[in-house]
C-alpha positions, -999 to +999 in steps of 0.1 A: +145-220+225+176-234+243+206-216+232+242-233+240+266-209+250+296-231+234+279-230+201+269-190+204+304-183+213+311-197+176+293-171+160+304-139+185+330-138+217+308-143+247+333-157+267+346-126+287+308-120+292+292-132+329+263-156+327+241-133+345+250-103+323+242-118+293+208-135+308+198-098+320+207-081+285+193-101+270+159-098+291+157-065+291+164-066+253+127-085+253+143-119+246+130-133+278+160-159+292+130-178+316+165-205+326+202-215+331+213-247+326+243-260+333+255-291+314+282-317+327+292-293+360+285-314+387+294-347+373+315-374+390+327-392+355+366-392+350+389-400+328+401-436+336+431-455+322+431-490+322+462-505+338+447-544+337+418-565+320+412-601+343+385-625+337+355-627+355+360-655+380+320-666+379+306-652+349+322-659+313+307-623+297+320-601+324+358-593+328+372-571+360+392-545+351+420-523+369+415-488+363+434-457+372+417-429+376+439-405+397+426-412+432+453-426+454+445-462+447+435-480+410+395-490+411+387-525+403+354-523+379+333-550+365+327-549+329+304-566+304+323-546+270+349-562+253+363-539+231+385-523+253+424-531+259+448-521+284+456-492+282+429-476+266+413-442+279+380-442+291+348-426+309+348-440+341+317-432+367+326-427+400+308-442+432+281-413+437+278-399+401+248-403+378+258-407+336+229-385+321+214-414+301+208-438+333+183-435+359+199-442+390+231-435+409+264-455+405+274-475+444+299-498+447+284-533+450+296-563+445+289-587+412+286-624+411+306-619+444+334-596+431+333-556+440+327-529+414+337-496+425+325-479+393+309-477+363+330-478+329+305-456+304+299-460+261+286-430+245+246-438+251+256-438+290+267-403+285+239-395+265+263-388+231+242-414+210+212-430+209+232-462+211+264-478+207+284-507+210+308-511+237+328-488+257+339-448+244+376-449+237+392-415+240+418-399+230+451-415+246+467-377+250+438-367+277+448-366+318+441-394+338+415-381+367+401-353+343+364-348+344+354-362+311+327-337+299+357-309+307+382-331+288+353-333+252+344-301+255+309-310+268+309-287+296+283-261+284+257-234+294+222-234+281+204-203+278+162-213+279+150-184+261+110-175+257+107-166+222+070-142+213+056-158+182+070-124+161+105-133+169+113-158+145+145-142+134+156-156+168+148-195+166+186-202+157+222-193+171+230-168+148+194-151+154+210-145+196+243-140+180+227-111+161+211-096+192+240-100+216+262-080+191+239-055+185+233-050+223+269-053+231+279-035+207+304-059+192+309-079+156+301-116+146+333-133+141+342-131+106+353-169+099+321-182+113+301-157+089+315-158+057+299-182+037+319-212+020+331-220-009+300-233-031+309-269-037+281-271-064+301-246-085+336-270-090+311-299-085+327-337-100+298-353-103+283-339-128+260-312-138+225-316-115+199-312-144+208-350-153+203-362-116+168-344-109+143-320-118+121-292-101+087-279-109+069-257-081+035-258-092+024-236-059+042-203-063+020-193-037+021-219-009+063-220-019+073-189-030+116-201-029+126-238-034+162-249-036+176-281-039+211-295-042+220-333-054+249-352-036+266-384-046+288-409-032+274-398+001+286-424+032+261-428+061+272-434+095+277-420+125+285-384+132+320-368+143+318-358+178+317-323+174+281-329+158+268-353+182+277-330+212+264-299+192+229-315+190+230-332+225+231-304+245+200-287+231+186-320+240+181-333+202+194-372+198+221-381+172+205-399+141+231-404+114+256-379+098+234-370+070+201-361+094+218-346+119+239-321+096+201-309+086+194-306+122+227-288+132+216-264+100+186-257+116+194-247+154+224-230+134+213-205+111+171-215+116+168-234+082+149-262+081+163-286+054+150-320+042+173-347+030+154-370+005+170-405-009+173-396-046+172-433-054+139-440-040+123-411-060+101-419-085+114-402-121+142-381-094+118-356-097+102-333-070+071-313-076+057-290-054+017-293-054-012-294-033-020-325-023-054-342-040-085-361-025-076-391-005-041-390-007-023-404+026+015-408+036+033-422+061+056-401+082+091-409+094+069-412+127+054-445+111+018-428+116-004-426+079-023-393+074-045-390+053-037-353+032-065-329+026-063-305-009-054-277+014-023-294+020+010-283+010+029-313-006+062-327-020+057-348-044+076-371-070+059-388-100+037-408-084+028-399-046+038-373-021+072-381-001+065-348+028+045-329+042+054-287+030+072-275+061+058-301+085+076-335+080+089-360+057+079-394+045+094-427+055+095-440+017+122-413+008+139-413+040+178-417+041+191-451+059+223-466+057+218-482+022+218-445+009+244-439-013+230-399-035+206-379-015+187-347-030+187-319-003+158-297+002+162-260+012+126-240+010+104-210+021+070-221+025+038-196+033+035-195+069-001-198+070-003-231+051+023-246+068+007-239+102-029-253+085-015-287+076+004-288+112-027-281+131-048-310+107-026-332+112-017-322+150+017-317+145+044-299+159+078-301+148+111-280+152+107-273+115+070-268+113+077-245+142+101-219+124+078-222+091+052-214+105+067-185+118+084-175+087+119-182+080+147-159+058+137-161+023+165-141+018+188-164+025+176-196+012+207-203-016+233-192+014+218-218+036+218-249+013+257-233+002+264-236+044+247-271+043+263-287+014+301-278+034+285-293+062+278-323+050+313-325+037+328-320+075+303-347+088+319-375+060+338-405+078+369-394+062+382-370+034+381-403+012+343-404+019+336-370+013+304-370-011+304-356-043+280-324-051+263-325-086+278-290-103+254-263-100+220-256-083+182-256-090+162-228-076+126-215-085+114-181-070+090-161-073+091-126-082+083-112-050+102-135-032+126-111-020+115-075-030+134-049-010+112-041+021+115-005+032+098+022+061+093+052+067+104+069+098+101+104+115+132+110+133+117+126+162+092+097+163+107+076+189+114+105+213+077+118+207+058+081+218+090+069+243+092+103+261+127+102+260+156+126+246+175+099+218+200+115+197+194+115+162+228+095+157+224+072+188+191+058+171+204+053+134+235+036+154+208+011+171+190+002+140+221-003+119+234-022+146+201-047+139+213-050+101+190-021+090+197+003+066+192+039+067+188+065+038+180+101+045+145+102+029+147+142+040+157+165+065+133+153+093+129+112+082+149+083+075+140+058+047+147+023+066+161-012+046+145-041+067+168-071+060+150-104+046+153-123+079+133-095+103+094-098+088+083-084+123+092-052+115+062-043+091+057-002+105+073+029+119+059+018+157+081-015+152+110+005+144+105+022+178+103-004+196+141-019+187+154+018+196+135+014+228+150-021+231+187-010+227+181+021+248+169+001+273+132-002+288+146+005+321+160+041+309+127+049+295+112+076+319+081+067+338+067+101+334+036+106+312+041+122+289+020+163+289-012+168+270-043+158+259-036+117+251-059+096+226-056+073+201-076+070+167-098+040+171-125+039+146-140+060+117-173+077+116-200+066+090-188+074+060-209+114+056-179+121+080-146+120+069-127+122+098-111+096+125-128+095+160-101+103+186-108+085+221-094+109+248-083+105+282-116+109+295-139+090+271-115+058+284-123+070+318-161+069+304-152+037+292-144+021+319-170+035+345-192+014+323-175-018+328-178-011+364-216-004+361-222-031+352-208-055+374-220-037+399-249-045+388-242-082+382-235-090+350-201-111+345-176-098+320-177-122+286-143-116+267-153-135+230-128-140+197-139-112+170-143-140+145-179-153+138-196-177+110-218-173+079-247-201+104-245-173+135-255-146+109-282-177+098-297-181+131-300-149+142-327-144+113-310-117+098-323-105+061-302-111+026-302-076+026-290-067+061-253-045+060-239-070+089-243-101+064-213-078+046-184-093+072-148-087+062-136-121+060-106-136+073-084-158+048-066-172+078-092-183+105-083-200+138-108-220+135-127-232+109-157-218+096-157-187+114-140-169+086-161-132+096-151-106+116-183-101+136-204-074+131-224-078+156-215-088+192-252-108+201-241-138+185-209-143+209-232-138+241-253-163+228-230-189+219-219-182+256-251-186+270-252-221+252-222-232+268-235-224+300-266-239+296-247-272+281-231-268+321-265-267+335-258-232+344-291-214+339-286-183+357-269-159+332-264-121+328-236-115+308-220-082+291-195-076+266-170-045+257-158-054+221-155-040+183-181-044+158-162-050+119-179-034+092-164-030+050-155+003+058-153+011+098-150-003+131-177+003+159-174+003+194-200-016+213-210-029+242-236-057+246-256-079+273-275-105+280-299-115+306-315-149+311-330-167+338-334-152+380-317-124+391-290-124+420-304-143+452-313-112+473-327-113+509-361-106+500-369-125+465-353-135+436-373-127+403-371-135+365-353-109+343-375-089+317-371-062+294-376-033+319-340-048+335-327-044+302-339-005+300-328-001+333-294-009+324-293+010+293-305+041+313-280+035+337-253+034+307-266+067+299-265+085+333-232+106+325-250+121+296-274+152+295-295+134+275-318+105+292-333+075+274-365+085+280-352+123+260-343+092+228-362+091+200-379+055+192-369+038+162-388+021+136-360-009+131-374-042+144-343-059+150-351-098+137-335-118+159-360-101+189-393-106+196-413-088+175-438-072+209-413-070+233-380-049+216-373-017+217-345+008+202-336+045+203-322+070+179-302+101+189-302+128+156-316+097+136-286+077+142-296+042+160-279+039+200-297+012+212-316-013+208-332-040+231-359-069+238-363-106+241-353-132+217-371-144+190-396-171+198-383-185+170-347-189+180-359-198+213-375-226+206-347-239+180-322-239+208-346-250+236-344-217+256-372-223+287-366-190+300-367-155+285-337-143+272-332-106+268-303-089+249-292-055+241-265-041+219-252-004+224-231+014+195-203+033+215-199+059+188-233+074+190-228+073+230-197+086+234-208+119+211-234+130+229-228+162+255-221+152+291-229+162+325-206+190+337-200+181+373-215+209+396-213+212+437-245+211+448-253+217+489-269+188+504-308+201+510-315+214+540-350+212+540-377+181+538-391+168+503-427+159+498-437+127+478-466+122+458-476+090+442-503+083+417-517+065+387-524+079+349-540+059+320-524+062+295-531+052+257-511+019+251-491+026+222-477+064+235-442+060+248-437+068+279-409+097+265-439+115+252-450+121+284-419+128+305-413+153+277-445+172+289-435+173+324-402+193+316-422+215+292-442+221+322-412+226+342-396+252+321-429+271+311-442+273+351-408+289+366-426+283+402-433+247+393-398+239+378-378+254+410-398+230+432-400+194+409-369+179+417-375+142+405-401+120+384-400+079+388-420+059+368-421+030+392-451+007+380-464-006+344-498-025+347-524-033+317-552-062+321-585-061+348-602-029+352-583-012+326-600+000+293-590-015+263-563+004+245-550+018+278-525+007+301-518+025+338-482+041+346-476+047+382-455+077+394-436+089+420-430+131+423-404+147+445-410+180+452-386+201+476-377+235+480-337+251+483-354+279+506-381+268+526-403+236+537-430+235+511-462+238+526-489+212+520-509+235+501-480+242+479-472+208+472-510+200+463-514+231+442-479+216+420-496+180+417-530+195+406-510+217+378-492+189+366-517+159+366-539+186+345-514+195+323-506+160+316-544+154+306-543+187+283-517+181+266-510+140+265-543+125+275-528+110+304-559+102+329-559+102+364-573+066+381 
């Protein structure tokens, strides 16, 4: 947003104010000034008189004329114009200077064999209009050698502010006038705010109901429309106050009618629309959704062809503009325009920025729509813009005439009061800082809010109609914190236990999980497990669509089929909030692939959405080799998927292999190779290899595996304490060896065994200090029904070397308690 410092200074006194303080208050106040630009500074163009007008000697179109322009010598300057006398006051570029609307540099040269020592300048050389005819002719009163941007008042500052997308209250010079007199404490000036006189009121053309008539037929999609009917209206060029108003920010002069709408706009941030009455069909607007296969052509000259999602205005017979985005060329104002119907609306937001994106536009209106203008304010405006239009006539004579009185249609809850509650300890409590009571109602008042004492300890808070960021107590913080000034905020956190509520439990618990300092610590130690072990870090949308539900094979009846939808999506067709986070990794892994990248192993930290709670996951997936490693790379399979889970599960005192198994197939998984574990009957985990099925639809010539962890069930089970433990001091002994073991037993059943061993034989417990199952093998010499698990044993002693008789009498005990009591064979 560029903000002129000439024009700002209308609406408050900046001019006692440093550039550089206001650029810093104004940063620190989060309205980010990313520029300075300094208009007409270093420009060599004077003001010239000229003292003689000669004719060219060798061409009949050029004349050489005398020119004074201070110097100690008059310039002699070639000249194709001719509507220039002696005399006359004019722009004259010096040898050396640069106009702003011409690309190169002005030298003395000579031409047709006569020197030029200058450049004699119209308005489109200075960049005042987008063109003209002849030479600018000032004002005979200004000083001869006067640099001519000083001399119009076109020397000006330009503020380049970066707006966020919430700030739309700011897209206007009264917006920064608002914030500068808040932060320096200091009022608007009370001419420049006070609205005029409403012309419509006395209006002498007569009443408005016989020139035009309104019907909103979208309350919805335009919850306030105004309009206002001007007759006897004179097009033409604008005065110069306009034209230099809308230059500096960069915007080129049209005609007066257009760019009073414009100078509205970057005024107050109203987007108006000035239609032709005339070349209305019946001089009637309707505001409607447009139907199948309507098109119109923009004042860009480009047809679009309108969908029935978008936002139209309409006469009788065909839309004339696109809601918020653009007008049409048939109803645009030209000089042949004599009564012109003037729009001034609030249109949703969200269809505004639908239609922009289908039709791939972007416009300084569509912009603040889209954003959300003052609905408050929408009658004030158009009274602003009518008085306008009124200083921007040719003459007094020419002044138009306004149609008495007004049509406006608005919805009930166009403006209803908005109002918040707020603590009045509650920005000391999250800032950390020590805010009087009186210093914070003076900062929010100074905004334009109101305050009402709700009670003793809270203030009921009036949000005026043009801030619609402000939506809850936290955004009420945040403009004390701005006034106070981020930089007095203390950096010290602040004491005790910190969290945040996050998600809620299934619904048998009625309370709010709080996340504490160290479950984010927990949190984050995952993330670095795995990419330590190689997996890249996917950061996915939260949005999915009905066809990833589809091809993941879920049932009709499956809870994650019941996404909250979205009634805004970015993007169309993925209108769910996901609910699970395996159909983001796999759209990944088909980009990927589309890349010819076939090595993946990909994770993801996210939220799961369900009707009535929010989960906490994380997921992975794992296709193709692992890492190139010096001795060999190998294909990924499902025990690298357990692996990882187990590693997850490290901080906990409870192992995977201590998990209960679940019955849930999960569909989109391979029906014999999937797995998943329940903690207190509450699923944690589950994992496997995708569905042959899905493989085979998407052309998948690899395994893939995927797992999906739920966070909630994780983060509530009891942890490891950390405990000192000496480094050993004596020798372990090893012992490897092979069981068979019947097929379908999980391998938890048998681990279980070993600690019941452990805690029943107190000898054999202090002794057994590890147990790896470190092979999986079913096929030759096996027996049918049985499969082989290979094991490693560490035993080691805290008081002794274990003798080898000790360490053979432990292995015998357990390999025969593992046959007792599981089955488990010895090969």
């Amino acid at each position: 947003m560029k903000i002129s410092l000439n024009w700002l200074n209308d609406w408050i006194d900046v001019s006692d104010l440093a550039v550089s303080e206001l650029e810093r208050a104004l940063t620190m106040a989060g309205l980010e000034v990313e520029a300075v630009e300094h208009l007409g500074q270093s420009l060599d163009i004077v003001v010239g008189r000229i003292e003689r007008i000669e004719e060219h000697p060798k061409a009949d179109r050029l004349v050489v004329c005398t020119v004074d322009t201070g110097l100690a010598s008059p310039l002699q300057i070639v000249c194709g114009a001719k509507n220039m006398k002696a005399g006359d006051r004019v722009p004259v570029a010096l040898a050396g200077s640069q106009p702003p609307a011409i690309d190169f540099a002005i030298v003395e040269r000579k031409v047709m064999s006569v020197l030029s020592q200058g450049m004699l300048c119209s308005e489109q050389e200075l960049g005042l209009a987008k063109e003209s005819e002849g030479l600018l002719i000032l004002a005979e009163d200004l000083t001869i050698g006067q640099p001519v941007f000083e001399a119009l008042g076109l020397r000006d500052t330009l503020l380049h502010i970066g707006l966020t997308p919430n700030r739309a209250d700011c897209l206007s010079h009264l917006g920064i006038a608002r914030e500068v007199s808040a932060i320096f404490k200091r009022p608007l000036r009370a001419a420049r705010s006070a609205l005029p006189t409403a012309l419509w009121a006395q209006g002498r053309a007569g009443r408005i109901e016989e020139a035009a008539t309104l019907r909103v037929e979208d309350r919805d999609g335009c919850p306030s429309y105004a309009l206002a009917v001007l007759e006897e209206v004179t097009v033409g060029p604008s005065p110069m106050w306009l034209r230099q108003r809308l230059t500096s920010l960069g915007m080129r002069s049209i005609n007066n009618l257009v760019d009073v709408t414009n100078f509205v706009m970057m005024d107050v941030g109203q987007p108006l629309h000035a239609f032709d009455l005339d070349k209305l069909s019946g001089q009637t607007i309707v505001v409607r959704r447009a139907r199948a296969g309507e098109k119109i052509i923009g004042i860009d000259h480009r047809e679009y062809t309108l969908s029935v999602d978008d936002l139209v205005i309409a006469d009788q017979e065909r839309p004339v503009a696109i809601a918020g985005v653009m007008g049409g060329v048939g109803t645009e104002v030209s000089e042949q325009t004599r009564r012109i119907l003037v729009e001034c609306a609030y249109f949703d937001p969200k269809s505004v920025r639908r239609s922009a994106r289908r039709h791939t536009m972007h416009t300084e209106s569509s912009h603040r729509f889209e954003r959300g203008v003052d609905p408050g304010a929408i009658l004030e405006n158009l009274q602003r813009a009518i008085a306008w239009f009124e200083q921007a006539s040719p003459g007094k004579a020419a002044a138009p005439a306004v149609r008495q009185g007004v049509i406006h249609v608005e919805a009930d809850a166009a403006r209803l009061p908005h109002q918040i509650s707020l603590e009045k300890d509650h920005a000391n409590r999250l800032l950390g800082t020590r805010i009087g009571q009186e210093q914070a109602a003076g900062f929010l008042t100074s905004l334009g809010l109101t305050l009402d004492e709700a009670s003793e300890t809270a203030w009921r808070v009036g949000v005026p109609s043009w801030r619609g960021d402000l939506e809850r107590d936290v955004d009420l913080v945040e403009e004390i914190a701005r006034l106070y000034g981020y930089d007095h905020v203390p950096s010290a956190l602040p004491s005790g236990q910190l969290g945040y509520v996050h998600s809620r439990r299934p619904e048998s618990e009625e309370r709010a999980t709080i996340i504490s300092r160290s479950d984010r610590d927990l949190l984050r130690w995952m993330r670095s497990c795995l990419l330590d072990h190689g997996l890249y870090e996917a950061v996915n949308y939260s949005f999915m669509s009905e066809q990833q539900l589809d091809e993941l094979l879920l049932a009709d009846n499956d809870c994650r089929r019941l996404a909250p939808r979205i009634s805004n999506p970015l993007v169309k067709g993925h209108s769910l909030m996901r609910t699970t986070l395996v159909a983001s990794l796999l759209e990944n892994l088909r980009t990927n692939r589309a890349q010819r990248i076939d090595e993946i192993a990909l994770f993801e930290s996210g939220r799961r959405y369900f009707q009535a709670r929010e989960s906490r996951t994380i997921a992975f997936l794992l296709s193709g080799r692992t890492a190139p490693h010096w001795s060999k790379s190998r294909a990924w399979d499902f025990f690298d998927a357990k692996g990882l889970i187990e590693a997850l599960a490290t901080p906990f005192e409870t192992s995977v292999a201590s998990w209960a198994p679940g019955a849930v197939l999960e569909s989109y998984l391979h029906p014999g190779v999937q797995a998943c574990w329940t903690v207190d009957g509450r699923l944690v985990a589950s994992a496997g290899q995708i569905h042959p099925e899905i493989a085979q639809r998407e052309g998948f010539d690899a395994p893939v595996f995927v797992a999906e962890i739920d966070l909630e069930v994780l983060l509530g089970l009891t942890r490891h304490q950390p405990k000192l433990k000496a480094l050993p001091r004596h020798p372990a002994s090893a012992r490897d060896f092979a069981l068979l073991y019947d097929r379908d037993a999980p391998y938890s059943q048998l681990r279980k065994a070993i600690d019941t061993l452990a805690r029943q034989e107190e000898a054999f417990g202090q002794i057994l200090e590890s147990v790896e199952l470190f092979d999986l093998y079913q096929g030759e010499q096996i027996p049918a029904g049985k499969r082989s698990l290979a094991l490693s044993i560490i035993y080691r002693a805290a008081d002794r070397t274990l003798t080898e008789g000790e360490v053979e009498r432990a292995n015998s005990l357990l390999i025969a308690w593992l046959a007792e009591t599981v089955g488990a064979q010895l090969r």
